[in-house]
N, C-alpha and C positions, 0 to 999 in steps of 0.2 A: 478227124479221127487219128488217136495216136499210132504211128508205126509199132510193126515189132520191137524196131530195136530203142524209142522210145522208153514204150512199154517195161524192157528188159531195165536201162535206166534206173528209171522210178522204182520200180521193183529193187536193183541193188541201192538206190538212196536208202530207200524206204529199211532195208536190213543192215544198212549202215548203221543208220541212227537206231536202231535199235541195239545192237554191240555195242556202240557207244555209252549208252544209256546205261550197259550192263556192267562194262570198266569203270565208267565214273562213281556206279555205288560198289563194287569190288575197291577201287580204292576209297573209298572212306572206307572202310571196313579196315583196309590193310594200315589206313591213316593212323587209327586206335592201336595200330602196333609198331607205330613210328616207321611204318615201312611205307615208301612208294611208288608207283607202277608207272612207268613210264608209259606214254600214248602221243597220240596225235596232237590232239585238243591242250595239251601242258606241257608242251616244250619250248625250254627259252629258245629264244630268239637264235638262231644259226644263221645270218646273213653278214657273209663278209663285211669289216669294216669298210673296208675301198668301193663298195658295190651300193653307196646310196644309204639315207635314214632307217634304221634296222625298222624290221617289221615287229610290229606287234602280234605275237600267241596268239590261237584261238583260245579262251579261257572258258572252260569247263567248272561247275562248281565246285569244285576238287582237285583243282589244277595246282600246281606249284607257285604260279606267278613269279615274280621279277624280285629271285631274292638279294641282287647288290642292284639297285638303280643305278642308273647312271648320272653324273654330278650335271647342273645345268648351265648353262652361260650366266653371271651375273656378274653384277657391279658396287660394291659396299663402299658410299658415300663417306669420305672422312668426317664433315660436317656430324653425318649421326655416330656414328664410333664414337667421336669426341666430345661427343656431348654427355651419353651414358657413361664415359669415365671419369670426367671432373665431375659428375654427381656420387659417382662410385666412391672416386676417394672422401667426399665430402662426407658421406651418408656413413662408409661401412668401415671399423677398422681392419686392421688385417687377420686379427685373429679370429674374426667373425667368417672370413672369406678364404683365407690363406694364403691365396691370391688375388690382388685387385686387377680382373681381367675381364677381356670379355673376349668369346669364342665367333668366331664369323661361319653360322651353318646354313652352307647351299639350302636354299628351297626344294632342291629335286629328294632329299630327306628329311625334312624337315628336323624341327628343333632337334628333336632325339639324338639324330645324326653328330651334331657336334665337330663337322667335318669339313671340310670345302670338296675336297675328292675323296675319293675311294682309298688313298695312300696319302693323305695329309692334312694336316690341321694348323689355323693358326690361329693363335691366341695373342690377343693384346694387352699389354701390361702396363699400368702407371702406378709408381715409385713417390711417394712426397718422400722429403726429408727425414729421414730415421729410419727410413723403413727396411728390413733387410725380411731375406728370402734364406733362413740359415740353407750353411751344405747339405746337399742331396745328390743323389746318382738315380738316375735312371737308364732302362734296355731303347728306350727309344733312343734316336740323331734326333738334336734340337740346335736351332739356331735364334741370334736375336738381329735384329735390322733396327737399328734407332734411329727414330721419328724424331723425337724432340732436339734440341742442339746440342744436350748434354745426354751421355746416355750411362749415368751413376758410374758404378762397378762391378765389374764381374771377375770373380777369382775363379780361375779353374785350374785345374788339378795343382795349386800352388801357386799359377800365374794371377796377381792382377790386374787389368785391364783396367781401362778408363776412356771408353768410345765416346765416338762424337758420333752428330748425324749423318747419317748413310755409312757406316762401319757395319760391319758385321762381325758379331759374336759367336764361336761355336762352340758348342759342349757334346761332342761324339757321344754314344753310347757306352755306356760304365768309365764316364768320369766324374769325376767329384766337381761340384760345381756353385757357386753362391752367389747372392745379388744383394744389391742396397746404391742408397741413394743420402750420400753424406751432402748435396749442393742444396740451393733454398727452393731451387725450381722444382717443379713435378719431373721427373723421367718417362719417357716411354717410348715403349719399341714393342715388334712384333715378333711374336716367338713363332719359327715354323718347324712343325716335327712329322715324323714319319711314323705317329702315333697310330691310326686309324689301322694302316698296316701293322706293324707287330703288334697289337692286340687283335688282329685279325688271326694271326699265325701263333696266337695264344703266349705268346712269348714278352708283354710288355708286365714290368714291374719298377718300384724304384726304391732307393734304402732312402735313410737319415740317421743312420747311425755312423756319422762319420768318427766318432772317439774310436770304434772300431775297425776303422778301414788302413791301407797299407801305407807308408808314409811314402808320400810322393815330392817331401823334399820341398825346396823353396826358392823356384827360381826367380830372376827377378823379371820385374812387370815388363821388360821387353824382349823376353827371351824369345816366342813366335817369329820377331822381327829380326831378332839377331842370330837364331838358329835356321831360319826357314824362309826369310827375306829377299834375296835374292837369288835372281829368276838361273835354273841352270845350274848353281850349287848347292850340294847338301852335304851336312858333317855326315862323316864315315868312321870317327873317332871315338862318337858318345851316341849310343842307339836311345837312350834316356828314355824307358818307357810313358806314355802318357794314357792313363787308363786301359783299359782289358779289353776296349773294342777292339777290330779288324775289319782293316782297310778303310780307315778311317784319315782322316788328315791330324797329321799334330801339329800343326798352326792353329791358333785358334782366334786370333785375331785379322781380318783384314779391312783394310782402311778404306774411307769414298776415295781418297786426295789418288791413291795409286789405283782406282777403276776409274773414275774418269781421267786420272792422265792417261792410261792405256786409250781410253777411248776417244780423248782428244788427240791423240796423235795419229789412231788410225782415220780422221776425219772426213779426211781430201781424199781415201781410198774408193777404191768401189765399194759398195756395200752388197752384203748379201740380200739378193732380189726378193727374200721370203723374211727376213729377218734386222733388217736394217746392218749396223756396226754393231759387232754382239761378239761381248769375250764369255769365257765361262773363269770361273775360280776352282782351282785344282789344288789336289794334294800335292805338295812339292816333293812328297821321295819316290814319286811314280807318274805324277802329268793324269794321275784320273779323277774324275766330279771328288769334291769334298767327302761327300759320302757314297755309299754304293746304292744307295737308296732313290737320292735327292741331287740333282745338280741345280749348283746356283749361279747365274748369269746376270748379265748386265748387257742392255741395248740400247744404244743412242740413235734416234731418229733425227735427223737434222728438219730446220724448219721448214715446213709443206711435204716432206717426206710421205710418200705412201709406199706400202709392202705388197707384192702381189697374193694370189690365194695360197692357202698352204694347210695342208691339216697331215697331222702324224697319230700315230698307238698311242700319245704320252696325252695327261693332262697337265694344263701348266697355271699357276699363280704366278699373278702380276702383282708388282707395289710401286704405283707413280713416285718416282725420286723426286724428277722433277718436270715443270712443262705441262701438256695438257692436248688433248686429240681423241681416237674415238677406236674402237675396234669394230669392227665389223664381223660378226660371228652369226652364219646361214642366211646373209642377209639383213639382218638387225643389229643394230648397232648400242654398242658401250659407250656413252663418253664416259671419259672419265679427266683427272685432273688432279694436282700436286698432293701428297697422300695417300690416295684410293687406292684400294684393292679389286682386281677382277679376276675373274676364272675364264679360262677356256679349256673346257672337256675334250678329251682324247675325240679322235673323228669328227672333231668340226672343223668345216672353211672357216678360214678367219681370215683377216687381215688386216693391218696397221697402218691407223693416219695421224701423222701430228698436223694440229688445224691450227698453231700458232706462228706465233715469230723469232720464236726462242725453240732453243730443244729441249727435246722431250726423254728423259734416259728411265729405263724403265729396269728396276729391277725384279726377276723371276726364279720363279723355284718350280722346276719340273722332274718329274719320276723317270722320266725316257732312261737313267742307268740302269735303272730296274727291270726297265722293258727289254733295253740291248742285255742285259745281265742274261734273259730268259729266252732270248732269240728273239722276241717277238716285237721287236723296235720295227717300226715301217713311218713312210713317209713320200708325199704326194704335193705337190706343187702343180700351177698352173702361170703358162706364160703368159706374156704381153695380149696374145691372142688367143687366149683361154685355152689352149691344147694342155690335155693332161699329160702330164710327165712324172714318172717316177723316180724318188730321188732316193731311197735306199728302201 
């Protein structure tokens, strides 16, 4: 026989659910005026990132649901990229596509998405011979990472470039910028942008009307190197505008040959116990990430290298340089190997093996500026004997 306070219980369940029942058709009602009621039953998720796998809502049929998902661990096999692009160019010309590319979009949003994260996209491009990309500007930071040995040319704001494999290319936000591919080989590289974001913040657009744009003069194709090259000084002399962004880097070239000698000389060092040997690429007239968005790094694993746990706020892209090993992300593991792209989402354990005999350098592109931009950069490691430790 139930107690009183049983009794009482059931009784307040029993007028629960029926409240509930009465907010959930009050908000559809209020749904039809684009307006909605907060309750119990559809509220996202409020569980500290550092406090464990967020919980899932109770979901009501008039709930709000999970309106940005979050991006999930994955692994994009160069083998299949490369295959959909030498059919690409075979099949499609460029006028037909505009660009011969193809978008790498996490599972956790399917196609639509068009994203890897929340705050970034990359798209892969392959150039045959002839093929140019005329001047264009757009509001997003874009960069290029070239795959193939030759990586065509890229003129920006007047500069031409001519990268090789593992260079990287950048075209900040509002500067002029064009591609092509004068060599007999196919070109390709992966463009990574802070697109997702500034069309989130409504702010993403791009011209092509370069006959009307400001003249930016014609410096010559090593000016990055000869203005911005070395580490420590900067001309004080000539401020030479380069496009209308801010806080942007005006180098726009840098090379593999000066990331891995950085990284070959820190070798014999200690390495960071979460991170291996890991430089970042900086704006040289201030020492911060390339963009305020996106910071781009480089990390060498030496051979049998492993990282211990580690997860932070930021989500971060990987692009195997070179080498081949495995990430371990909640437990399950990445391989991956020379080419591949992987994701790891903000608030996941992860950690780093190279499982060969060669090293493994791994180039990444993570939002964490954006995060410290906003205060809300954090980060978690775990030692030799699993004790948690806060590291910012």
């Amino acid at each position: 026989m139930a107690t009183i306070k049983e009794s009482a219980e059931t009784d307040r369940a029993q007028e629960l659910e029926l409240i509930i029942n009465e907010l959930e058709e009050l908000n559809h009602e209020a749904n039809k005026k684009n307006i909605w009621i907060r309750t119990k039953w559809n509220l996202p998720n409020q569980k500290a990132w550092n406090l464990g796998t967020p919980e899932t809502p109770a979901q009501g049929p008039h709930s709000l649901g999970v309106e940005h998902p979050s991006p999930a661990p994955h692994v994009w096999k160069w083998d299949d990229i490369e295959k959909y692009l030498l059919t690409l160019i075979d099949l499609c010309p460029l006028e037909l596509t505009e660009r011969q590319s193809v978008l790498l979009a996490n599972p956790a949003f399917g196609l639509t998405g068009r994203k890897v994260t929340n705050t970034m996209r990359i798209a892969i491009s392959i150039y045959k011979q002839g093929d140019i990309a005329e001047s264009h500007l757009h509001t997003p930071n874009a960069s290029r990472t070239i795959i193939s040995e030759s990586g065509g040319y890229t003129i920006v704001e007047g500069e031409k470039m001519l990268p090789k494999r593992g260079d990287l290319v950048f075209t900040p936000n509002g500067t002029w910028h064009e591609h092509g591919n004068n060599d007999e080989a196919p070109v390709i590289w992966a463009d990574t942008l802070d697109w997702p974001l500034i069309d989130f913040l409504g702010a993403a657009w791009a011209r092509s009307d370069f006959e009307n744009a400001n003249d930016h003069g014609n410096p010559t194709g090593d000016f990055s190197k000869r203005y911005y090259g070395r580490g420590g000084i900067r001309p004080l002399f000539d401020a030479h505008p380069r496009g209308s962004g801010i806080g942007v880097t005006p180098m726009f070239l840098y090379s593999r040959g000066d990331i891995r000698g950085a990284l070959n000389d820190f070798r014999n060092l200690d390495a960071d116990p979460y991170r291996g040997i890991i430089v970042e690429l900086v704006n040289p007239l201030n020492g911060e990430p390339v963009f305020t968005t996106i910071s781009y790094r480089a990390q060498l694993l030496r051979p049998g290298e492993e990282t211990l746990d580690y997860r932070h706020t930021a989500s971060t892209i990987f692009f195997v340089m070179d080498g081949a090993g495995y990430t371990e992300v909640d437990g399950d593991k990445l391989a991956w190997e020379r080419n591949d792209f992987f994701v790891v989402p903000n608030h996941r354990w992860h950690r780093l093996v190279n499982t060969g005999s060669e090293d493994a350098v791994l180039y990444s592109y993570t939002d964490e500026p954006l995060l410290t931009k906003l205060g809300h950069y954090h980060a978690q490691g775990r030692d030799a004997s699993g004790a948690l430790i806060d590291l910012q």
